[in-house]
N, C-alpha and C positions, 0 to 999 in steps of 0.2 A: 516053595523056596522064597524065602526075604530076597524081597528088590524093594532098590527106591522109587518113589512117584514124586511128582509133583502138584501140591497143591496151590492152587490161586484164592488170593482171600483177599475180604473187602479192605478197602486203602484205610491203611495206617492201624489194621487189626492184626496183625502177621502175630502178634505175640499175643495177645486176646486166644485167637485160635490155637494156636502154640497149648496153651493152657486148657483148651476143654478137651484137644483133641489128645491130648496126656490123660486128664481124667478118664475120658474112655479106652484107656491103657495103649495108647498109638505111639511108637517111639518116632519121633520126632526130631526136626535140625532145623536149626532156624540159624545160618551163616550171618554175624554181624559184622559191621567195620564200625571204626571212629570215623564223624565226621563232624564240622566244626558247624555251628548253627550260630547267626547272627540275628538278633535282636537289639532292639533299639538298645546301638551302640551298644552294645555287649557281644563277646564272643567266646559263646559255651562250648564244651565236647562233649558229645553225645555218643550214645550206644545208635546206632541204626543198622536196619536190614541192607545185606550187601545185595540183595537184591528184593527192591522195596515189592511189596503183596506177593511173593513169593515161600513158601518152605518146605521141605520133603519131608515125608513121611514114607516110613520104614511098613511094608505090608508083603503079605501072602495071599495074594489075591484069589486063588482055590482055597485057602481056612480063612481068612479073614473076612469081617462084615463090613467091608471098604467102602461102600453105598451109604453107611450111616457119617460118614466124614462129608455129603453134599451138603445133607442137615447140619453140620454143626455151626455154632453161631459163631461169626468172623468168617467163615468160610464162603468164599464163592462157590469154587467146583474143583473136583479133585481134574486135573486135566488128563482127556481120554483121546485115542484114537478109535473111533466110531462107539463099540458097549462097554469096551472097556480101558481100565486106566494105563495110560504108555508110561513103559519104563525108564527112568534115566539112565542113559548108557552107562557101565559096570566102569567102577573106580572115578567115576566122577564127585562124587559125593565126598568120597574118603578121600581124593586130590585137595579139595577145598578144604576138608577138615586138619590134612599138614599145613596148609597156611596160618592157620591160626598161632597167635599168642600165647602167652600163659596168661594173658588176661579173656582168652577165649574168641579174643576178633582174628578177622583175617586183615593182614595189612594190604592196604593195597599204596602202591609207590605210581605215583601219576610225574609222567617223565616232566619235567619244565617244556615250554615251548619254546625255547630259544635254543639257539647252537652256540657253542664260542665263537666268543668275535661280535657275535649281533648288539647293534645300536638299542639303548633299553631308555629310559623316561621314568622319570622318578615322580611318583602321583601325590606322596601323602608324605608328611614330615618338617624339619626344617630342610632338605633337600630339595622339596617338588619342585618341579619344573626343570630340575637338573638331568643330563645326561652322561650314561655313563655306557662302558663298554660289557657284555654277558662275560663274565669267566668261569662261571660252575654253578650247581643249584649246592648249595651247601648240606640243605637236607630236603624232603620234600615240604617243608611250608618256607626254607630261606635263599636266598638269591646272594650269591656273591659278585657284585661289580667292580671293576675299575673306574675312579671316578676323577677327573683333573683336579685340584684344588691345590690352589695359592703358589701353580705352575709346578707341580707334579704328581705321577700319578697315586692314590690310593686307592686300597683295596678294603672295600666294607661288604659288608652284611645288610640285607633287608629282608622285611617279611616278602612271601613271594605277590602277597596282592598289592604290595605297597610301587609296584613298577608293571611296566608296558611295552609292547614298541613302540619304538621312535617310528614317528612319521603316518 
C-alpha cells in the first residue's frame, strides 16, 4: 500500500533531488510558497520550499526499492523510525495539496502583529518617524493606519515592513 514518507535533503537541493528521485520513477511533492527575497535593494518573489530540505515521496515500502532514495544525490536520508521509513499520518499530504494555488504554491497568510488600536512608527518613507494608530492589515504585505495630519485624522496604506511599534 502507497504511503507518504518523508524525505530530508541537503540545504537548498529539495529540488535537485525532486529531480533524480523522479528519474528513478519516485512520485514526489515538493509543497512550495512565495516568499519575497531581498538583495541589494531589490525585492524579488521567489518560488521556495514551504518547508526548506524537506519533500515527500510516495512509496510501498514491501514493493518498492526505497533504500536506493538514501543514495540519491541531494538527498540526505529518507527519515526512519529505527529500519525503516515512518509514515506521514494519512491526509496530511493531500491537506497541504488543497492549499495550493493554480499557480501550485501553498499560500500562507502570516497574521500582522498588531491588534486595533496599537500605537505603530513609521520607519521608511516621507512619513518616518511618524506615528500613527493600527486599524487593519489591509492584505498580508500592507498595513492600514490612521495617521494625524494638518489636524485631522487620515487613513493610508503602507508596506507592512515599512512600520513598527511604538515605543
Amino acid at each position: 500500500m502507497k504511503r507518504w514518507y518523508v524525505v530530508y535533503t541537503r540545504t537548498g537541493l529539495e529540488r535537485m533531488a525532486l529531480g533524480h528521485l523522479e528519474e528513478q520513477n519516485f512520485t514526489v511533492y515538493l509543497p512550495q510558497r512565495q516568499k519575497e527575497r531581498r538583495h541589494a535593494r531589490r525585492i524579488d518573489t521567489i518560488k521556495a520550499p514551504l518547508f526548506p530540505r524537506y519533500l515527500f515521496v510516495s512509496l510501498d515500502i514491501e514493493a518498492d526499492q526505497w533504500r536506493s532514495i538514501n543514495g540519491t544525490y541531494g538527498v540526505s536520508y529518507l527519515v526512519t523510525m529505527g529500519e525503516k521509513p515512518s509514515a506521514v499520518p494519512p491526509g496530511i499530504v493531500e491537506a497541504i495539496r488543497d492549499q495550493e494555488n493554480e499557480e501550485g504554491l501553498v499560500e500562507i497568510v502570516e497574521p500582522h502583529p498588531y491588534a486595533k488600536g496599537d500605537v505603530i512608527e513609521i520607519t521608511q518613507g516621507v512619513l518616518a518617524d511618524q506615528t500613527g494608530i493600527f486599524k487593519c492589515g489591509a492584505d498580508k504585505q500592507r498595513v492600514t493606519l490612521l495617521l494625524s495630519l494638518l489636524g485631522r485624522e487620515t487613513e493610508i496604506q503602507l508596506p507592512a515592513n515599512a512600520v513598527r511599534a511604538y515605543g
